[in-house]
C-alpha distance (Angstrom), angle and dihedral (degrees) to the residues before:
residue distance angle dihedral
X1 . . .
X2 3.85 . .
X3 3.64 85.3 .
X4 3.86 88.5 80.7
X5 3.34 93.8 55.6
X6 4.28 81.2 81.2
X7 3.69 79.6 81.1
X8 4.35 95.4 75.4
X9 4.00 84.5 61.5
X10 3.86 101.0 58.5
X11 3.75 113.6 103.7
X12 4.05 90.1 -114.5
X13 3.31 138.2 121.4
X14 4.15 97.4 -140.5
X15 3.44 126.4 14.1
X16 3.70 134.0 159.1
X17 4.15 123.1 -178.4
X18 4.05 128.1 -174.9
X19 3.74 132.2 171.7
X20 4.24 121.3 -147.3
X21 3.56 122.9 -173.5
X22 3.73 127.1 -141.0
X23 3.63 96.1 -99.4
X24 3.99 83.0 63.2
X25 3.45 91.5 -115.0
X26 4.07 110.8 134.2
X27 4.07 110.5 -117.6
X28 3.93 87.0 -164.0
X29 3.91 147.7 -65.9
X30 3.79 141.3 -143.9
X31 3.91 124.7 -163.2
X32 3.37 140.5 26.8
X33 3.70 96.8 -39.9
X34 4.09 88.2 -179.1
X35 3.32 97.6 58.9
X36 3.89 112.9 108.1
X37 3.69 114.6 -128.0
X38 3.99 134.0 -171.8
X39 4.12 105.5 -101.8
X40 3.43 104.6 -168.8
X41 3.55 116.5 -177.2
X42 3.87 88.0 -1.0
X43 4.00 72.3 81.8
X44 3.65 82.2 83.3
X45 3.75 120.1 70.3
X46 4.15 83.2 42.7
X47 3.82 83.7 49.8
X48 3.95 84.9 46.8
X49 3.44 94.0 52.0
X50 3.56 99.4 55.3
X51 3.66 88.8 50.1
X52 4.10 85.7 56.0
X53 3.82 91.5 45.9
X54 3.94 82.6 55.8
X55 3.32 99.9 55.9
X56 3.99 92.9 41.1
X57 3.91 85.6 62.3
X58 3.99 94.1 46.7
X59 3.68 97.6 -114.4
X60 4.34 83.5 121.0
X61 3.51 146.0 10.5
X62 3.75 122.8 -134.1
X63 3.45 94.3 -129.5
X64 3.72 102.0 45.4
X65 3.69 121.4 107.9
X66 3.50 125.6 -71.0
X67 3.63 131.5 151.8
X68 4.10 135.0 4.5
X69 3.94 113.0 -5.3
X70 3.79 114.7 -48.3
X71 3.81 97.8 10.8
X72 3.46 126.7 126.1
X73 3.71 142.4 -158.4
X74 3.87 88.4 -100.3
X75 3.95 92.4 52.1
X76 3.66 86.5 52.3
X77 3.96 91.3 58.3
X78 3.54 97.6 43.8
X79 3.60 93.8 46.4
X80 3.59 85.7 -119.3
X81 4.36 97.6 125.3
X82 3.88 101.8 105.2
X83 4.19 79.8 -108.6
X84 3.81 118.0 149.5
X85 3.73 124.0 -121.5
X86 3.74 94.5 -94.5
X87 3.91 109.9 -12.2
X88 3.27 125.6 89.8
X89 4.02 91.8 -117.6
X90 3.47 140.2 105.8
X91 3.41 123.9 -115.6
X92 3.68 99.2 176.0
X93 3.75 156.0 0.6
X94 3.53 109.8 -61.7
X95 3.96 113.3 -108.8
X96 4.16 89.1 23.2
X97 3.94 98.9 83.7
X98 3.85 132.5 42.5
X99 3.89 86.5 -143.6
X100 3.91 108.9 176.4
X101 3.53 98.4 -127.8
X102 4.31 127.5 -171.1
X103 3.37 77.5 173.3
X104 3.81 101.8 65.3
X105 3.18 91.0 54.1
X106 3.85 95.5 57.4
X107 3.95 92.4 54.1
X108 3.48 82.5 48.8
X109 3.63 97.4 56.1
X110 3.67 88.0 48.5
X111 3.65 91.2 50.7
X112 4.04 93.4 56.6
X113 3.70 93.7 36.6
X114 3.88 80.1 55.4
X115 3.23 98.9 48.9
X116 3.76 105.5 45.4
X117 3.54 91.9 39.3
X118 4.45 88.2 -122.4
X119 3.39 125.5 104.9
X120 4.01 111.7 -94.4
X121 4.23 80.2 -122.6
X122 3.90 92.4 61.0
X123 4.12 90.9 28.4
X124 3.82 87.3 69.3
X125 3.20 98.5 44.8
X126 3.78 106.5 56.4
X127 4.15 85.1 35.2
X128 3.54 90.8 46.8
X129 3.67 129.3 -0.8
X130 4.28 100.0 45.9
X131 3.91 93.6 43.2
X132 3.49 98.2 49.8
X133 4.49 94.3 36.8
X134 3.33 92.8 -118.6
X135 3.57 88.4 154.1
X136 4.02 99.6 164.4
X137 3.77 94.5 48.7
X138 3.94 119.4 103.5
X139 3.56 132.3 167.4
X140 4.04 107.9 -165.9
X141 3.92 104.2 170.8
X142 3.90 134.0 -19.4
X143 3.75 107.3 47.0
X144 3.71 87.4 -153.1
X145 4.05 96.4 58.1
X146 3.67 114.1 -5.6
X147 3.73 95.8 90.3
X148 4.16 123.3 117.8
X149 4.09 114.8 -169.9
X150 3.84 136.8 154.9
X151 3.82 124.1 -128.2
X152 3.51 85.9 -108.7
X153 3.92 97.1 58.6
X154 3.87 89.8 38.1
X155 3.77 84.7 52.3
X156 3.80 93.0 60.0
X157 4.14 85.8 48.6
X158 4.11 89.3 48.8
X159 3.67 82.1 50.6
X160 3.52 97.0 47.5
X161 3.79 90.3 49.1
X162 4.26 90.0 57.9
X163 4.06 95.7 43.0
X164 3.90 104.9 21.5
X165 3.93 113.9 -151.1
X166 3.80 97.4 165.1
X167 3.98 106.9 43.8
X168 3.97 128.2 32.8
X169 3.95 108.9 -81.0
X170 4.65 78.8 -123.9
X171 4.07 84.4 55.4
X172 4.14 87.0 48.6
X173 3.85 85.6 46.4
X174 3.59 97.4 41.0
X175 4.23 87.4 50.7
X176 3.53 88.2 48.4
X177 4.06 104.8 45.8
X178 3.83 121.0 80.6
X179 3.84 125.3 -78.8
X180 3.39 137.8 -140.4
X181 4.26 81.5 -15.5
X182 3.79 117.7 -138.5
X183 3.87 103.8 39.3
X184 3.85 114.9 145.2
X185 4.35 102.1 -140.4
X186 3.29 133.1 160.1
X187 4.33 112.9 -106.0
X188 4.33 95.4 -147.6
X189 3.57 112.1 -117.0
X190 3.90 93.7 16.6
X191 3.55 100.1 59.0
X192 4.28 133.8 -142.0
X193 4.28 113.6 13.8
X194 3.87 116.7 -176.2
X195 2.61 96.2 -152.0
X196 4.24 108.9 25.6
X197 3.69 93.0 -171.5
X198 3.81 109.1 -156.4
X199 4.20 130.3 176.2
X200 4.00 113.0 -167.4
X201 3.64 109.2 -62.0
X202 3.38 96.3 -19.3
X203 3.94 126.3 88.4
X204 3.98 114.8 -132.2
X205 4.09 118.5 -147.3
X206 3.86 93.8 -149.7
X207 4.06 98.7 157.7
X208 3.59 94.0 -48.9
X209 4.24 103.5 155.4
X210 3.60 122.1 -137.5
X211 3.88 88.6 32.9
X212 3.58 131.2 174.2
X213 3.97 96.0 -130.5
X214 3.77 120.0 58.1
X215 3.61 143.0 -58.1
X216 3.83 83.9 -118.7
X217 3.63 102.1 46.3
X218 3.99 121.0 119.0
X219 4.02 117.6 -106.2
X220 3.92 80.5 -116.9
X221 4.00 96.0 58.3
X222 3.72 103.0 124.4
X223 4.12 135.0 -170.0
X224 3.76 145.4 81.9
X225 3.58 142.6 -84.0
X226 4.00 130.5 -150.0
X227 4.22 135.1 -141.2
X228 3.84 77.4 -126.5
X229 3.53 90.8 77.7
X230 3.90 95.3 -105.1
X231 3.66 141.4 127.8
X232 3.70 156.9 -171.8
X233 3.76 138.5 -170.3
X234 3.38 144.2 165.4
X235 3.91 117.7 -167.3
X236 3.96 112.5 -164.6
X237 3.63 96.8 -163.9
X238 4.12 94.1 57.4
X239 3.87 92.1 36.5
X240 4.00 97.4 -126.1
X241 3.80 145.8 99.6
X242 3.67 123.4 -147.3
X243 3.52 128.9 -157.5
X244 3.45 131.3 -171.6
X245 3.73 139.2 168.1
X246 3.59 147.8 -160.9
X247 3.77 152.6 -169.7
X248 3.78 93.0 -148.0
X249 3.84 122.6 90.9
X250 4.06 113.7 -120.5
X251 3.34 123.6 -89.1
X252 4.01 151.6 108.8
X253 4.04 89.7 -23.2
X254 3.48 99.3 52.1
X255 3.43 88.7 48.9
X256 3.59 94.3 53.8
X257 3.88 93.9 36.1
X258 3.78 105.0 48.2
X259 3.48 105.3 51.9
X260 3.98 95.6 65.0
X261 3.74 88.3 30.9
X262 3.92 83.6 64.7
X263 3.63 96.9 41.8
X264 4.29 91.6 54.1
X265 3.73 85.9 50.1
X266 3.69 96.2 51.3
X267 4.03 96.0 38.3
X268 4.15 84.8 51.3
X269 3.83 83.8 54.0
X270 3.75 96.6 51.6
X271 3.53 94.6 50.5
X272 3.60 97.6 50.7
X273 3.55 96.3 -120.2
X274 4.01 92.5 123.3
X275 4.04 103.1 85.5
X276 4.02 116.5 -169.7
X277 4.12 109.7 -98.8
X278 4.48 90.6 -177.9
X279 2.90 142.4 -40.0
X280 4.20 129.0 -82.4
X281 3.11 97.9 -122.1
């Protein structure tokens, strides 16, 4: 895809792109998609996803408790608990707020791990990583930052999120629709959203405006991005994920330079340009 090629012009130092459709078939890529980058909060929807698996097997319920008073394991997902951005304390009712939380995802790491009886690390991996041979990915501490993937591995997950093997295609949906609709939230780096639509794990576009996906992108595009410059989404409508990845922190050039970037990649798609090169996984 010479949509990709967008990727030489960022102000980074490493960067590495790649597009895979929901048939699993790979549209293209550009860079060194073996290289092992940060995540950051692209930790998250992997982190999420464990959490799901978890709950398919029976080891929790969605709407057990989890977190400060009244919160449940679904609040914690939707960042929806009352918990602040990084402390351990709530800031507000649970299911009144969409408060961004790294924390929320720590209790709920600590909730699994508790639950299972296997450290959330090692609970990922053999719900997440090993099944789907994503055999660069690790996630050693925070599962709201701590993660370290490839294109290539997160390319298998993008796929994973189009055709689901390990969860119910309903739990996928479920992830992936809005909850608790209507809450006001702050999106970091883009400022204020009314509303800051949010599934479980998983952040949903809807017609949030400044956005970190494109102009062009359906209300339904779902995903995350990271302060490590990184990102994943998956946009139902144009039947594709894109990855892409970074060694630059985010800031004012990634919010200038993936917007566009997004757009190219989805206009390439629509006009059939974008042939498959493989398949993800």
């Amino acid at each position: 895809m010479e949509s990709l090629r967008i990727i030489e012009t960022w102000p980074v130092e490493t960067a590495a792109a790649a597009v895979v459709r929901a048939d699993g078939s790979v549209a293209g890529s550009h860079g060194p998609v073996g290289h092992r980058f940060a995540l950051a909060s692209v930790t998250k929807p992997l982190a999420a996803y464990a959490a799901l698996v978890a709950f398919e097997e029976g080891a929790i319920e969605l709407d057990e408790p989890a977190g400060p008073e009244g919160s449940t394991v679904r609040h914690l997902l939707a960042h929806t608990s009352g918990l602040a951005f990084d402390e351990h304390r709530a800031m507000a009712a649970p299911g009144t707020r969409r408060l961004y939380s790294n924390a929320g995802f720590e209790v709920l790491g600590d909730h699994i791990a508790k639950a299972t009886g296997i450290p959330f690390a090692e609970y990922v991996h053999q719900a997440v990583f090993e099944p789907l041979g994503m055999v660069s990915t690790t996630l050693d501490g925070s599962p709201a930052r701590d993660g370290v993937s490839t294109v290539s591995d997160l390319l298998r997950f993008a796929a994973e999120l189009q055709a689901p093997r390990l969860l119910d295609v309903r739990t996928v949906a479920e992830a992936t629709s809005v909850v608790h609709p209507g809450l006001k939230g702050v999106l970091p780096g883009y400022g204020s959203q009314s509303p800051n639509d949010w599934g479980l794990g998983m952040e949903i576009r809807d017609g949030k405006s400044p956005h970190w996906t494109g102009l062009t992108s359906s209300p339904r595009t779902f995903g995350h991005f990271g302060q490590a410059g990184t990102f994943l989404w998956v946009d139902p409508d144009a039947r594709a994920a894109c990855v892409a990845l970074t060694d630059r922190p985010f800031g004012p050039w990634a919010v200038g330079a993936w917007t566009p970037f997004t757009d190219a990649v989805l206009a390439e798609l629509r006009s059939g340009q974008a042939g498959p090169a493989g398949r993800a996984a």
